[in-house]
C-alpha positions as a Markdown table, in Angstrom:
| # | Residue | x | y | z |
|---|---|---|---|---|
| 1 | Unk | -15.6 | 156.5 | 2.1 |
| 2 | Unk | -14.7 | 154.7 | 5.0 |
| 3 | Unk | -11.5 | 152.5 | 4.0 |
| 4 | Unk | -11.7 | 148.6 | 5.0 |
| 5 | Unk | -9.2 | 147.6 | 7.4 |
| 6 | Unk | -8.4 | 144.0 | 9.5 |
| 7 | Unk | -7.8 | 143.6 | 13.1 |
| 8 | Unk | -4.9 | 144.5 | 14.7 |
| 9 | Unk | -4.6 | 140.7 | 15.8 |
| 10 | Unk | -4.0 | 140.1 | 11.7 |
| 11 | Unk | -1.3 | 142.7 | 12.0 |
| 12 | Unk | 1.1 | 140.9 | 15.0 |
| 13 | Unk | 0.8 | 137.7 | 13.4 |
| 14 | Unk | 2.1 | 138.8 | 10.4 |
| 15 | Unk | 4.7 | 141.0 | 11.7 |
| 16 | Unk | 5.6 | 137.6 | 14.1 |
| 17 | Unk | 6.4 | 135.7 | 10.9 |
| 18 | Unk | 8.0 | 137.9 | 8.9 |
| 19 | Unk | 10.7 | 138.1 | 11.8 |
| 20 | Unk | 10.8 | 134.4 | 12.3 |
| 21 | Unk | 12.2 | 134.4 | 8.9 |
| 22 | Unk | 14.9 | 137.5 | 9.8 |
| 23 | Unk | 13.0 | 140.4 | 8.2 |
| 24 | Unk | 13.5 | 143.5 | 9.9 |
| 25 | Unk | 11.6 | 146.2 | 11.1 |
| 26 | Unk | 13.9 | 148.9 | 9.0 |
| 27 | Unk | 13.8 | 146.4 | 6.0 |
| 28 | Unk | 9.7 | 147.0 | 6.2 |
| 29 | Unk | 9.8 | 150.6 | 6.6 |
| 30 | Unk | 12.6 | 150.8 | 4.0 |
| 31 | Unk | 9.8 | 149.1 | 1.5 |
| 32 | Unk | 6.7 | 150.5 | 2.5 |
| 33 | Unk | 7.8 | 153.7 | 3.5 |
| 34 | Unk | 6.5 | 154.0 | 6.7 |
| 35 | Unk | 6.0 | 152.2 | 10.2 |
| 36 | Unk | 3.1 | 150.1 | 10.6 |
| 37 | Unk | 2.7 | 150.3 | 14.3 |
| 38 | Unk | 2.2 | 154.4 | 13.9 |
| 39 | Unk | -1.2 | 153.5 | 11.5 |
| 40 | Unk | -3.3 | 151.3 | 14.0 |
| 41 | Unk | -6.6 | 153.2 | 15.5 |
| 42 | Unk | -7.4 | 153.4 | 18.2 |
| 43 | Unk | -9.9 | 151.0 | 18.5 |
| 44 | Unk | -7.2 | 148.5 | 17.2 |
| 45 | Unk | -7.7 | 148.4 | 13.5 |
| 46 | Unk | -5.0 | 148.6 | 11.0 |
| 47 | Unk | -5.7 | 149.5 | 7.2 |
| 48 | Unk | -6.4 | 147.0 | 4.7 |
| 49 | Unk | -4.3 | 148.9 | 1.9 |
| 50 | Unk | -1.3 | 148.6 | 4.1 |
| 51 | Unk | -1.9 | 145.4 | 5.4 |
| 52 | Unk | -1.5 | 144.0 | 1.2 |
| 53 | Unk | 1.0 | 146.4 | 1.4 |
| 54 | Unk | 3.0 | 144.3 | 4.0 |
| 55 | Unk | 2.4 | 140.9 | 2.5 |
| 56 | Unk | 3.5 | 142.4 | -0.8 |
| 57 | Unk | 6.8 | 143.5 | 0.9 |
| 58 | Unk | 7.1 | 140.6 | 3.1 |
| 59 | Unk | 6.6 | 138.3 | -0.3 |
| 60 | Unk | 9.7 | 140.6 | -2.4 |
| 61 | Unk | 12.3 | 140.2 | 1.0 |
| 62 | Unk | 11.9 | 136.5 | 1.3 |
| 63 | Unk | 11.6 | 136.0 | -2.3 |
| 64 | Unk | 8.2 | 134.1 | -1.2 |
| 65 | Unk | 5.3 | 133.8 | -4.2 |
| 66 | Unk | 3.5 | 131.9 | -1.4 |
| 67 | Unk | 4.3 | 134.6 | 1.4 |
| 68 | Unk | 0.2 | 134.8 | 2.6 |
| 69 | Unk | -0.3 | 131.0 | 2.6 |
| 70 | Unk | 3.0 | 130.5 | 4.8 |
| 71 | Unk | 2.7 | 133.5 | 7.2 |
| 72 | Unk | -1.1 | 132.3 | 7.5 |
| 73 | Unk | -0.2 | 128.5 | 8.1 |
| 74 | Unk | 2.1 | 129.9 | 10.8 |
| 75 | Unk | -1.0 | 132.0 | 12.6 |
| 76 | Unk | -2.3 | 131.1 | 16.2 |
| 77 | Unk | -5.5 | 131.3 | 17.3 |
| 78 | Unk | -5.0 | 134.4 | 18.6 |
| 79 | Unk | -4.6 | 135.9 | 14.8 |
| 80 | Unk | -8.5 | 135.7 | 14.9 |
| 81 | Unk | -9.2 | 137.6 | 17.9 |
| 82 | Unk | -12.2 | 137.1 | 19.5 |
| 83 | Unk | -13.6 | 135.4 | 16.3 |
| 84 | Unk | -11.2 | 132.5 | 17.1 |
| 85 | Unk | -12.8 | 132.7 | 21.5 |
| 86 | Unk | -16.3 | 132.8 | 19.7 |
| 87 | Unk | -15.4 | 129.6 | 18.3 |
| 88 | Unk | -14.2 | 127.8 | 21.1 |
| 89 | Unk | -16.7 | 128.1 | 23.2 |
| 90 | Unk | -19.6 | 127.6 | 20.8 |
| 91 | Unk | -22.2 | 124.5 | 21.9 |
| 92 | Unk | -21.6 | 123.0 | 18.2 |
| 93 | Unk | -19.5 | 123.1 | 15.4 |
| 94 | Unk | -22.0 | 124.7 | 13.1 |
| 95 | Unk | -22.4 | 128.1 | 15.9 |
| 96 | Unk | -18.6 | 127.9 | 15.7 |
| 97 | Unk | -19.0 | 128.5 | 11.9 |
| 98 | Unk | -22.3 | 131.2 | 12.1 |
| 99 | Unk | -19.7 | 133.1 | 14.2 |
| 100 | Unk | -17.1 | 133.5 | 11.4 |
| 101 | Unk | -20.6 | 134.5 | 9.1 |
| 102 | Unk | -21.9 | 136.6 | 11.5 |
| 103 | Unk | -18.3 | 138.4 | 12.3 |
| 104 | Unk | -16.3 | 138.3 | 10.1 |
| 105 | Unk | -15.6 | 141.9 | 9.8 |
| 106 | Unk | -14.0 | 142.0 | 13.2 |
| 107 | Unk | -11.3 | 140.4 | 10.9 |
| 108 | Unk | -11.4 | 142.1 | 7.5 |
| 109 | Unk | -14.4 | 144.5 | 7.2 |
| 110 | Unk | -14.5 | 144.2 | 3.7 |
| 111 | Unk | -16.6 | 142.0 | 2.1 |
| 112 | Unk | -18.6 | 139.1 | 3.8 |
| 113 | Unk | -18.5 | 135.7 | 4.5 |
| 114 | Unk | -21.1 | 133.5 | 3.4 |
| 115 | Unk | -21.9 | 129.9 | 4.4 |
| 116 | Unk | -23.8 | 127.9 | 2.1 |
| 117 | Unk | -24.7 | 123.9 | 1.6 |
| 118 | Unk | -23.7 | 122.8 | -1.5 |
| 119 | Unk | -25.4 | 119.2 | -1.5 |
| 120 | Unk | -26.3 | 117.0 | 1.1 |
| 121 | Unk | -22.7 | 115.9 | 1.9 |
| 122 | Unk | -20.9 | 119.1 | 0.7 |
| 123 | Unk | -21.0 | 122.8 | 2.5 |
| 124 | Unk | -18.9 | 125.8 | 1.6 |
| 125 | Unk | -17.7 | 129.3 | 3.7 |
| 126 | Unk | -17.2 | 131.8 | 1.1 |
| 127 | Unk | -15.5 | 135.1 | 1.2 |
| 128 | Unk | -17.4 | 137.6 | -1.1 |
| 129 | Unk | -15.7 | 141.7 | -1.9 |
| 130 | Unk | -17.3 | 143.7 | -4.0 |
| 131 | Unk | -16.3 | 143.2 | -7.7 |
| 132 | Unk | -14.3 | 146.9 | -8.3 |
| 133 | Unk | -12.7 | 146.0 | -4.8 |
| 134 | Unk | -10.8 | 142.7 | -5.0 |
| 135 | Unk | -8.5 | 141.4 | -2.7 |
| 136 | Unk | -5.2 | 140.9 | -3.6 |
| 137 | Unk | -3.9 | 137.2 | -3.6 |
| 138 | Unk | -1.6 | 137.1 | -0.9 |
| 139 | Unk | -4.4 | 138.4 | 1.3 |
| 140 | Unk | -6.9 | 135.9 | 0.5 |
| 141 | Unk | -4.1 | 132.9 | 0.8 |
| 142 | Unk | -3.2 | 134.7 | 4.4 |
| 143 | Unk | -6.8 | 134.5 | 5.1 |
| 144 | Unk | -8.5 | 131.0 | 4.1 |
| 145 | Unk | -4.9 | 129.6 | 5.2 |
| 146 | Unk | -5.3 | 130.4 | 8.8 |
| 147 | Unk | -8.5 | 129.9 | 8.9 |
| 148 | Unk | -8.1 | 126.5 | 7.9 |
| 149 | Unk | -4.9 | 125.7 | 10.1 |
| 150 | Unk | -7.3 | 127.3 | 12.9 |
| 151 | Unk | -9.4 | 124.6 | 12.3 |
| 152 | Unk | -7.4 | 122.1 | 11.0 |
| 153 | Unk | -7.3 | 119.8 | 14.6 |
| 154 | Unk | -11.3 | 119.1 | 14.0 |
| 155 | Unk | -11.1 | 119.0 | 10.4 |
| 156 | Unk | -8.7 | 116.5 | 10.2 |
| 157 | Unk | -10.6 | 114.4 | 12.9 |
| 158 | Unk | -14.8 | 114.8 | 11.1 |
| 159 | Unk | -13.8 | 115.5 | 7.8 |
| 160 | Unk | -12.8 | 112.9 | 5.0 |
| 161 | Unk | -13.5 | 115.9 | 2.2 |
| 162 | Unk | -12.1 | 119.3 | 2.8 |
| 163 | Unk | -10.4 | 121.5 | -0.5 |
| 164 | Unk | -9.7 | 125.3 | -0.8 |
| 165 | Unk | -10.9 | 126.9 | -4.2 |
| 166 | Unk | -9.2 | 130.8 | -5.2 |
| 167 | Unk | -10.5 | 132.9 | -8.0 |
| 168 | Unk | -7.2 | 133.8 | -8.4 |
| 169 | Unk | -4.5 | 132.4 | -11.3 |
| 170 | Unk | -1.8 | 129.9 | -9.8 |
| 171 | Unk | 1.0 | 128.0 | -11.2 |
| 172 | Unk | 0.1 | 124.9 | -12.9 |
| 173 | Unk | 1.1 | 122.6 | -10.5 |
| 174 | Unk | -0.7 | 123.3 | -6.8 |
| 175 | Unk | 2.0 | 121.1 | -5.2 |
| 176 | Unk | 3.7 | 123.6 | -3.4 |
| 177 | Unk | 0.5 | 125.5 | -1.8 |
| 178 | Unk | -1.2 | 122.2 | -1.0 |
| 179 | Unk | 2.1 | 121.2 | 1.2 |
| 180 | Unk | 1.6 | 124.5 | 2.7 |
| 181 | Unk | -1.9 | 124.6 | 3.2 |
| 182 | Unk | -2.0 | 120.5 | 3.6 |
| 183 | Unk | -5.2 | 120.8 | 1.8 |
| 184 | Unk | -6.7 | 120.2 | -2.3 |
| 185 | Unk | -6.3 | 123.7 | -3.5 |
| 186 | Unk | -7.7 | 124.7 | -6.7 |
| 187 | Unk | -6.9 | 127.8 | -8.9 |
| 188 | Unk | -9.4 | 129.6 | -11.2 |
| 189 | Unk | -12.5 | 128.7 | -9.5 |
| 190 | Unk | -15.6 | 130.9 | -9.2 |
| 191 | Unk | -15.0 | 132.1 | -6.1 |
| 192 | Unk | -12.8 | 132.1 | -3.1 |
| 193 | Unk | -13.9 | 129.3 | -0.6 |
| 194 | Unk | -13.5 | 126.3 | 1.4 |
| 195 | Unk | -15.3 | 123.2 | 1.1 |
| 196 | Unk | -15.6 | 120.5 | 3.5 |
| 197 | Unk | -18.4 | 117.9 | 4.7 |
| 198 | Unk | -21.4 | 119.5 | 6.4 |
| 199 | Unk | -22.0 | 116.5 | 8.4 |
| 200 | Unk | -19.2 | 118.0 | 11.3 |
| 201 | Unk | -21.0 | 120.7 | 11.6 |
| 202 | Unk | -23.1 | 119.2 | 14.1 |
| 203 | Unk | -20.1 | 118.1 | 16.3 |
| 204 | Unk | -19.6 | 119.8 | 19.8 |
| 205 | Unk | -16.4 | 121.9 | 19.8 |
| 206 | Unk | -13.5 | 121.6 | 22.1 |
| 207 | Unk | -14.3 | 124.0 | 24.9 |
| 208 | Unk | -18.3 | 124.5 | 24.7 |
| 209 | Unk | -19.6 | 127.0 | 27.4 |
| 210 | Unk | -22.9 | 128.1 | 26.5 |
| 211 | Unk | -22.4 | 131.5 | 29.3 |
| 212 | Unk | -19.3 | 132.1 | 28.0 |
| 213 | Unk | -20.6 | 132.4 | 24.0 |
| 214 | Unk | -23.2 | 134.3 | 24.7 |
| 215 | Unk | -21.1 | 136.6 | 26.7 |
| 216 | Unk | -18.6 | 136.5 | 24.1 |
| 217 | Unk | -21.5 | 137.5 | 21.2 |
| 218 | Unk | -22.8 | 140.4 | 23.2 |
| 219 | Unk | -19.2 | 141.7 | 22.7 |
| 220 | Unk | -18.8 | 141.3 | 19.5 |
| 221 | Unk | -22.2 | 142.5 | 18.6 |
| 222 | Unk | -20.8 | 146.1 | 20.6 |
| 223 | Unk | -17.0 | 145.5 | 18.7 |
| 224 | Unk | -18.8 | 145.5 | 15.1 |
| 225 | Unk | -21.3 | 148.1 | 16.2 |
| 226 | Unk | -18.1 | 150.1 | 16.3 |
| 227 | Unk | -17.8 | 149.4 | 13.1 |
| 228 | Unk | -20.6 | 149.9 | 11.7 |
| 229 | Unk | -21.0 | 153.8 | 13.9 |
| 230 | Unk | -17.3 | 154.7 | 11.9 |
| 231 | Unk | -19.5 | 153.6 | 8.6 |
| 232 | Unk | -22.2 | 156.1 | 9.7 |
| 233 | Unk | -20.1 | 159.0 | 10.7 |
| 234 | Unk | -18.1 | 159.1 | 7.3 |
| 235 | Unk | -21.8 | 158.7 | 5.8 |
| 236 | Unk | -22.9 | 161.4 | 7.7 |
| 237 | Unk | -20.4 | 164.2 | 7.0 |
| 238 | Unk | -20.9 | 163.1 | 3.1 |
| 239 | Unk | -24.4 | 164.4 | 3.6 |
| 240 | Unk | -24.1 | 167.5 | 5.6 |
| 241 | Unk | -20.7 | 168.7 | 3.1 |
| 242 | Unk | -23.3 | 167.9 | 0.2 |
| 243 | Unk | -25.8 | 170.1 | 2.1 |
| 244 | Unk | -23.5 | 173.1 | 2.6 |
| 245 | Unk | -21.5 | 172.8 | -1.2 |
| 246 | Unk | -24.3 | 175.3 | -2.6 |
| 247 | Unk | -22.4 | 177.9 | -0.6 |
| 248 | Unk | -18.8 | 177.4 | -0.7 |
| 249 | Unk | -16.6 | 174.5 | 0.5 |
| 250 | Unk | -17.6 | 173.7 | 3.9 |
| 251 | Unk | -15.2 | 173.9 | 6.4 |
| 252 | Unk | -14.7 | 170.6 | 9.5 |
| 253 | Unk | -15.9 | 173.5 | 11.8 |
| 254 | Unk | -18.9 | 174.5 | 9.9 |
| 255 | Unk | -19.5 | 170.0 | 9.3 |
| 256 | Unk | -18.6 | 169.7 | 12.9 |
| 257 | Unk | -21.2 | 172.5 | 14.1 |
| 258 | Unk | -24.1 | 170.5 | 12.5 |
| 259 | Unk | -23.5 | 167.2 | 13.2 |
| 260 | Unk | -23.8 | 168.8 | 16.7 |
| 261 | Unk | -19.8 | 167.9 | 17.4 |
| 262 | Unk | -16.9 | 169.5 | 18.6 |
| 263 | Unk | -14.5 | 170.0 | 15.9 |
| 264 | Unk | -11.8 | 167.7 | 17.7 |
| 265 | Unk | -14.7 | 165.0 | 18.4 |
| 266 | Unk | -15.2 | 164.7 | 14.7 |
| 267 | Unk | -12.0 | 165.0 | 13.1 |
| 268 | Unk | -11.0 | 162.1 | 15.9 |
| 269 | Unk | -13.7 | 160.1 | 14.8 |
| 270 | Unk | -12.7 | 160.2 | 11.0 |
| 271 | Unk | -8.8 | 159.5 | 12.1 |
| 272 | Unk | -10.6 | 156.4 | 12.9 |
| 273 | Unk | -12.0 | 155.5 | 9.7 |
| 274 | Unk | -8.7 | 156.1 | 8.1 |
| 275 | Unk | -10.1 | 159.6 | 6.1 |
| 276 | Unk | -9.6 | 163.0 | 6.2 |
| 277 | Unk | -12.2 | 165.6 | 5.8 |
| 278 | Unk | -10.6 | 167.1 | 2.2 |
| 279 | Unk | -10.5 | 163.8 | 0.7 |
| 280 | Unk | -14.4 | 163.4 | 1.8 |
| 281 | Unk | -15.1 | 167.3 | 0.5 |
| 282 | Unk | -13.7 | 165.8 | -2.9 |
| 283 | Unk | -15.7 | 162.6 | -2.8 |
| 284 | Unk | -18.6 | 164.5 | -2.1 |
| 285 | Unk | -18.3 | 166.7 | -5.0 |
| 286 | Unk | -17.5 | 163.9 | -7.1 |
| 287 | Unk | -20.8 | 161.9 | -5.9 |
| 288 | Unk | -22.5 | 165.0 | -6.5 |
| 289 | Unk | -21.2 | 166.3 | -10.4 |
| 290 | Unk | -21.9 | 162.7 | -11.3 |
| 291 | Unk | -25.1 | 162.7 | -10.3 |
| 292 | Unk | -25.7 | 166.2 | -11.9 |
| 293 | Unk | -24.6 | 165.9 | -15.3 |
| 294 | Unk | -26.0 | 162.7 | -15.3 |
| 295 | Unk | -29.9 | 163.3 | -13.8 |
| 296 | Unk | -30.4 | 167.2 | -15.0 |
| 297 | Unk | -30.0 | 169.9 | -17.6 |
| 298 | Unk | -28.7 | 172.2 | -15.5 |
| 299 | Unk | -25.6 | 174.2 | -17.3 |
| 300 | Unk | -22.3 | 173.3 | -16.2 |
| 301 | Unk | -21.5 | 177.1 | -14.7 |
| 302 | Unk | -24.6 | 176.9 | -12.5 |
| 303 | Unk | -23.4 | 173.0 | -11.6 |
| 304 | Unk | -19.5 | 174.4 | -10.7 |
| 305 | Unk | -21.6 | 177.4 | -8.1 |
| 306 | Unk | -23.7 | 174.3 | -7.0 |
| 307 | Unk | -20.3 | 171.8 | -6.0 |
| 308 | Unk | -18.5 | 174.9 | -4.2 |
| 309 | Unk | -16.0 | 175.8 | -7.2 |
| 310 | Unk | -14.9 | 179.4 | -8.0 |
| 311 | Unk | -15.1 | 179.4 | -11.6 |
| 312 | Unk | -16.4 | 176.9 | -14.2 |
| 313 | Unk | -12.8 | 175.9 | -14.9 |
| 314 | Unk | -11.8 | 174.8 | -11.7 |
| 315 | Unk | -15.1 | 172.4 | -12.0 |
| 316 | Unk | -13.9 | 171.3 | -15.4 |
| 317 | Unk | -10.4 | 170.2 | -14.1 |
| 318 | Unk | -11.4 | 168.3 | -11.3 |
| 319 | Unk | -14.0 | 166.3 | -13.0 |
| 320 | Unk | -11.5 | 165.0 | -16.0 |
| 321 | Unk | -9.8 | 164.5 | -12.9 |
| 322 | Unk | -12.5 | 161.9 | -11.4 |
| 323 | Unk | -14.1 | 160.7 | -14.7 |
| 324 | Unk | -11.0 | 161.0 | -17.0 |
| 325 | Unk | -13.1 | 163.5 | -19.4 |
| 326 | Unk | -14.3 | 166.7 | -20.0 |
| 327 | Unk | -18.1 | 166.7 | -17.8 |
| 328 | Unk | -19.5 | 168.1 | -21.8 |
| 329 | Unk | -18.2 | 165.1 | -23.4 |
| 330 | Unk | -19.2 | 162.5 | -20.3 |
| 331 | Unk | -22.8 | 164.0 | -20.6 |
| 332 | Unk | -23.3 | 163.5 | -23.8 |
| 333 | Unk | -21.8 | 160.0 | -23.5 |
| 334 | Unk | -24.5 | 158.9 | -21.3 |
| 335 | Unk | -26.8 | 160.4 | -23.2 |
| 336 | Unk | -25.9 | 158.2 | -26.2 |
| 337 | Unk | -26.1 | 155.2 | -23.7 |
| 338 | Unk | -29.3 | 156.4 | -22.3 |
């Protein structure tokens, strides 16, 4: 599937901190492997994987635990794109705050943020991932830090109550995060969140413009539409390779052909998702062998001829590959369960 990435905004704010502190570019590439600036799309994303990837390296150079909370107390406004613009010019404080619901993924398209009121006095912005797809600690420091340092101006003025809560282990002391954050932080909480007093919410915002959010909103509706059409190619080609497995593995051309594309168009179009049509022929055959084994009696020779394989072997291999056991054994493990 589609990989998650964050906006290429995150990207040069990191990369601004980490040589504000003397980090080189040929220190990161020596780490990592590879340059960062050759892996942004070019719609401006960057992937999430590498993104961690960078903290992670960033963290080991400066022999910095706290690396995500520091680089993201030292974020602008401009880190947050157009969520940050959205913001600004919102009529009140609580539409500044739907705007961060609402688009989040223009940051980090993975997961959502969620507002919810916690009492009468209390509300809470939430970031939930999926469970199997956690975030790593430095990015969820990075993000609820700058977030809050975004914010912190207003905050500081409305709000007598405001504390930071991560899912994550910390030391036992939360002295040194709180003086970065300047902020309660708590460790080993249910979820990863800030709470603060719901009763700013209705207070106006710096720089309201009414034109100039709605303008602003119509173009972020069309940047996260963007989104959401990469989300529906990669979907798409899953379908049609599933369509054509029955009669060999399909080539892009043949996928290309009846999506109705040019072969370029759509192998473009999945550079952008951060894919590559093999690795989505082998996710489809993995969706599919699962789903085979699990739902019908058919043998396992006619299931390798259904997935495209040459021989019944060749099937065999590749799904201890995905599942980690022979597809004999895993049927008659869910079986059992069943």
């Amino acid at each position: 599937m589609r990989l998650p990435t964050v906006c290429v905004e995150y990207l040069d704010s990191l990369l601004a901190y980490l040589s504000s502190q003397g980090v080189r570019p040929s220190q990161l590439h020596a780490i990592m492997r590879l340059k960062p600036e050759e892996h942004i799309t070019e719609h401006g994303r960057f992937p999430l994987r590498l993104f961690e990837m960078m903290l992670d390296a960033g963290s080991q150079l400066l022999d910095d635990p706290y690396l995500g909370a520091h680089a993201g107390a030292h974020s602008s406004k401009e880190a947050w794109g157009m969520v940050s613009y959205l913001g600004m010019s919102a009529p009140s404080t609580r539409e500044a705050v739907h705007a961060v619901v609402d688009f989040s993924r223009l940051l980090i398209d993975h997961g959502d943020v969620e507002y919810s009121v916690l009492d009468e006095n209390l509300a809470c912005l939430s970031w939930v991932v999926p469970p199997r797809q956690q975030a790593s600690r430095q990015l969820v420091e990075f993000f609820f830090t700058s977030w809050y340092h975004v914010n912190k101006p207003i905050l500081d003025r409305w709000c007598s109550k405001r504390e930071i809560h991560f899912n994550h282990c910390g030391p036992d002391s939360c002295k040194e995060i709180e003086a970065i954050i300047e902020a309660p932080v708590h460790y080993n909480s249910s979820t990863n969140c800030v709470v603060f007093d719901n009763h700013f919410l209705d207070r106006p915002t710096r720089f309201p413009h009414t034109a100039i959010h709605i303008s602003l909103v119509q173009a972020a509706r069309a940047e996260l539409a963007n989104l959401q059409m990469e989300d529906r190619i990669v979907k798409e080609v899953l379908e049609c390779i599933i369509r054509q497995l029955s009669e060999g593995v399909p080539k892009l051309e043949d996928v290309a052909a009846e999506l109705g594309l040019a072969s370029r168009t759509l192998q473009r179009r999945l550079n952008n998702t951060e894919t590559n049509f093999k690795g989505l022929v082998d996710d489809a055959r993995k969706q599919q062998s699962k789903k085979l084994i699990s739902d019908s009696e058919m043998g396992l020779l006619d299931i390798s001829a259904e997935l495209g394989f040459s021989d019944q072997s060749a099937f065999q291999k590749a799904f201890k590959r995905w599942f980690g056991q022979a597809p004999g054994r895993y049927r008659m493990s869910q079986q059992i369960l069943n």
